[in-house]
Structures are given as structure tokens and as C-alpha cells.
SEGUMAR-310781 format. One record per residue (C-alpha): y, z, x; residue in one letter; residue number from 0. Coordinates in steps of 0.2 Angstrom, whole numbers. Each point is the difference from the previous one (the first is absolute). Layout:
<sites>
<Y = Y; Z = Z; X = X; aa = a; i = NUM>
...
</sites>
This chain:
<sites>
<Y = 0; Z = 0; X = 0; aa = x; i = 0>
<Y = 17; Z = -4; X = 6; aa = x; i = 1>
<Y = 11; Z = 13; X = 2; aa = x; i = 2>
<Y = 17; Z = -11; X = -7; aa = x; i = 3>
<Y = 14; Z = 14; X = 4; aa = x; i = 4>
<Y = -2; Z = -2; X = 16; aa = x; i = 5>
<Y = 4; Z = -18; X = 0; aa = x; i = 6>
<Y = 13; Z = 2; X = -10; aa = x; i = 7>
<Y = 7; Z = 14; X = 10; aa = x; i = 8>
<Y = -3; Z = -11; X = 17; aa = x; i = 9>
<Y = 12; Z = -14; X = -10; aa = x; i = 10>
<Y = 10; Z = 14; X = -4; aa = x; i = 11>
<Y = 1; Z = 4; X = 18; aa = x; i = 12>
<Y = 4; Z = -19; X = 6; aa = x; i = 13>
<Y = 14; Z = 0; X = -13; aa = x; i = 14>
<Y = 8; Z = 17; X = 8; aa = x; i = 15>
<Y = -3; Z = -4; X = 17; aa = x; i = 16>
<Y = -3; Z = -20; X = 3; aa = x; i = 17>
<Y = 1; Z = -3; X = 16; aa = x; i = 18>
<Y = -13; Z = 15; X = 5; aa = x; i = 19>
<Y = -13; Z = -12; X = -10; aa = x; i = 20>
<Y = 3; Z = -18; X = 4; aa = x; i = 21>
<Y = 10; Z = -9; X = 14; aa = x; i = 22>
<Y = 10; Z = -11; X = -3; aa = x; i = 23>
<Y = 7; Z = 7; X = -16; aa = x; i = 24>
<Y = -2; Z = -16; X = -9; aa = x; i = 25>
<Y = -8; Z = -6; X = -18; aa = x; i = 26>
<Y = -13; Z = -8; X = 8; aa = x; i = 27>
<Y = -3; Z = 11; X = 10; aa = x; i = 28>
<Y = -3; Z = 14; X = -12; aa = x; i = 29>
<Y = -9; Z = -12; X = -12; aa = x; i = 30>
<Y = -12; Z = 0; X = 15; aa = x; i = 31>
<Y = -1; Z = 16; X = 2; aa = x; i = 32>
<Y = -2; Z = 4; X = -18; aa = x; i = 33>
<Y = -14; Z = -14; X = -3; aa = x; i = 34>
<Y = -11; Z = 10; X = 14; aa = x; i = 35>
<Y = 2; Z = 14; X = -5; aa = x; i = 36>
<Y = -7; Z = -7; X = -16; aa = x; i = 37>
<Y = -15; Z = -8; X = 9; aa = x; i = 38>
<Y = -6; Z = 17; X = 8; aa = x; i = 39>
<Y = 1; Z = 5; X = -18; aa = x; i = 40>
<Y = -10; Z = -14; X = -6; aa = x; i = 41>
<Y = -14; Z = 2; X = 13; aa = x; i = 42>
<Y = -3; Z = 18; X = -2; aa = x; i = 43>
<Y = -1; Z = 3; X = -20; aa = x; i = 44>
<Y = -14; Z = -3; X = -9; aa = x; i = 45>
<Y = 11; Z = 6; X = -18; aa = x; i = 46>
<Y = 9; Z = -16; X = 1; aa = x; i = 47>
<Y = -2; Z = -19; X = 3; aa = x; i = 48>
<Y = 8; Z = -11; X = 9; aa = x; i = 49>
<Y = 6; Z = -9; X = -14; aa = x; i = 50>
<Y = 6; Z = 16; X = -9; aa = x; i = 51>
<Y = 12; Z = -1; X = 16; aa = x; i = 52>
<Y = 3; Z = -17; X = -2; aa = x; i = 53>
<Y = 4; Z = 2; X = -18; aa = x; i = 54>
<Y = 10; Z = 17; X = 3; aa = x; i = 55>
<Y = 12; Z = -8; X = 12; aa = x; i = 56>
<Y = 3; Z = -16; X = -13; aa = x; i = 57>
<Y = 4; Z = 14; X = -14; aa = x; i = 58>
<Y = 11; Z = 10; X = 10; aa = x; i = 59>
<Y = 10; Z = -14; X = 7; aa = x; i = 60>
<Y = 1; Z = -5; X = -19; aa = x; i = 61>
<Y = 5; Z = 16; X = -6; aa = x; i = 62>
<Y = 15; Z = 0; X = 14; aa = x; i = 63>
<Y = 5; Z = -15; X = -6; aa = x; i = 64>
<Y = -6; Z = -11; X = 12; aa = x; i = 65>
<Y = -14; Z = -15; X = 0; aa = x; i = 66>
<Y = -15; Z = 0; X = 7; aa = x; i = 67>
<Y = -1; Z = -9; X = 17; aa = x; i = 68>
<Y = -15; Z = 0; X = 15; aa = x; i = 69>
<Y = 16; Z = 1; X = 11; aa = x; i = 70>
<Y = 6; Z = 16; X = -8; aa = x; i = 71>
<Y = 17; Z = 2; X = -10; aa = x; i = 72>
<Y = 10; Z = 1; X = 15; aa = x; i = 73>
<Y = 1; Z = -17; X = -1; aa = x; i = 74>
<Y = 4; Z = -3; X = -16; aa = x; i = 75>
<Y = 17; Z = 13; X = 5; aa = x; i = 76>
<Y = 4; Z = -10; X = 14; aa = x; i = 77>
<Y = 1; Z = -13; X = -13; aa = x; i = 78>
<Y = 11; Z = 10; X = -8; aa = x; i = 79>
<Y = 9; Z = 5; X = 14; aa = x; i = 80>
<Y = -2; Z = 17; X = 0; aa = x; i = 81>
<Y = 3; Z = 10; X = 16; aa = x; i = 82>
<Y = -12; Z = 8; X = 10; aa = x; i = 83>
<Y = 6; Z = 15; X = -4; aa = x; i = 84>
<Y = -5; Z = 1; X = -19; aa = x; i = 85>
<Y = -14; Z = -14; X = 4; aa = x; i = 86>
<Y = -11; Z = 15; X = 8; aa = x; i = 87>
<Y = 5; Z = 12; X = -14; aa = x; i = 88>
<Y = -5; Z = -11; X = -12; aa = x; i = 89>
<Y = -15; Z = -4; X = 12; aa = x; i = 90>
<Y = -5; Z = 19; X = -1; aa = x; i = 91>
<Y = 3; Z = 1; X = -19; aa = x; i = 92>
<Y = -13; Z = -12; X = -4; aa = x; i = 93>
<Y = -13; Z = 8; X = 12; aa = x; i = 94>
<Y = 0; Z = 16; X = -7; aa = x; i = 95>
<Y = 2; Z = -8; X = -19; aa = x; i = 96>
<Y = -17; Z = -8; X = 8; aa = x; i = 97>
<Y = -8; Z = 17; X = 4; aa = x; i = 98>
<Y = 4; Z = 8; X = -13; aa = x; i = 99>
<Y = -8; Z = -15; X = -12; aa = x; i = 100>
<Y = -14; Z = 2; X = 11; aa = x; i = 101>
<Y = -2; Z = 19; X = -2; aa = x; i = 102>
<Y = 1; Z = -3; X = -17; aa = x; i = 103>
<Y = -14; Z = -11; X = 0; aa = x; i = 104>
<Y = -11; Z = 11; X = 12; aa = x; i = 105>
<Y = 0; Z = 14; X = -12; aa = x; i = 106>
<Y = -4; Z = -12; X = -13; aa = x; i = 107>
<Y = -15; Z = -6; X = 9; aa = x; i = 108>
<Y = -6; Z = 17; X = 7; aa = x; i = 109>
<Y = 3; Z = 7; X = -21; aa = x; i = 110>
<Y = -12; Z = -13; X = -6; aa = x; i = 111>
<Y = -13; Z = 1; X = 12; aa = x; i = 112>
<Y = -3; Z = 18; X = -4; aa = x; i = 113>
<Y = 0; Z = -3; X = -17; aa = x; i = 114>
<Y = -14; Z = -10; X = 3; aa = x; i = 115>
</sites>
């Protein structure tokens, strides 16, 4: 079982303090950072899939107003000509909008299989 406050508190963390986290403080940098971060996650739950991942990331980019991209959002602000600045708290928004969909889903999943 995931243990999601801790990622979210780790994003919490990068939001604080982002150059402690990732260097160069940049969007895609962070989107990077974020997306492996994901990926340790992926590989080492067995409560979740990695298309409940994939499908948590589209919901929460939706939910923040954003589409869907393989890229990532930050992309579709650089479109938009967002700066940096609120390109990565935006960034952050989404990830733990993401975490907590998936935490949502987790309990769900853990729920119906002791029902069972």
C-alpha cells in the first residue's frame, strides 16, 4: 500500500524549497522530477495499476483545467505563456490533485477486496 502523504508532503516540500529538489529550477525539470518519482511509485505497489496512474494524471490535469498531454501540461502553459514561476506551481497542483485521486482509488480498491 502506498503511503500517499508522503508524496504529497515531498511536493509540498519541492513547492517550499525548490531548488533543494531539482536543479535547474525549471518546468521541465520538475516535470522530470515529478514523473520519477511517479515511476518508483508505480513499480513498487501492487494496490494500484499502472493505468490507474495513467488515468489519475489525465483526471487531475483535467480537474486543474488543463488537457491531457504525454508531454505534460507544462507545455500546453508555455503555449499560453505562462511564466516559469506559476508554470511549476501549477505543475505541483496537478501532482498532488493526482495523488490524492490516486489515494482515493487505493482505498477503493483495498475496501472492495476485503469485502470480498
Amino acid at each position: 500500500m502506498l503511503i500517499v502523504k508522503r508524496f504529497i508532503d515531498n511536493i509540498e516540500a519541492i513547492r517550499e524549497h525548490p531548488g533543494l529538489h531539482v536543479q535547474p529550477v525549471t518546468p521541465e525539470a520538475l516535470y522530470n522530477h515529478l514523473s520519477s518519482l511517479t515511476w518508483g511509485a508505480m513499480l513498487s505497489t501492487d494496490t494500484l495499476s499502472f493505468g490507474d496512474f495513467t488515468n489519475a494524471r489525465q483526471e487531475a490535469n483535467r480537474a486543474c483545467g488543463w488537457e491531457s498531454r504525454a508531454c505534460g501540461p507544462h507545455i500546453e502553459m508555455r503555449e499560453k505563456e505562462i511564466p516559469d514561476e506559476k508554470i511549476i506551481e501549477n505543475l505541483l497542483d496537478v501532482e498532488i490533485k493526482m495523488w490524492q485521486i490516486l489515494d482515493q482509488w487505493q482505498r477503493e480498491n483495498l475496501s472492495s477486496k476485503e469485502k470480498v
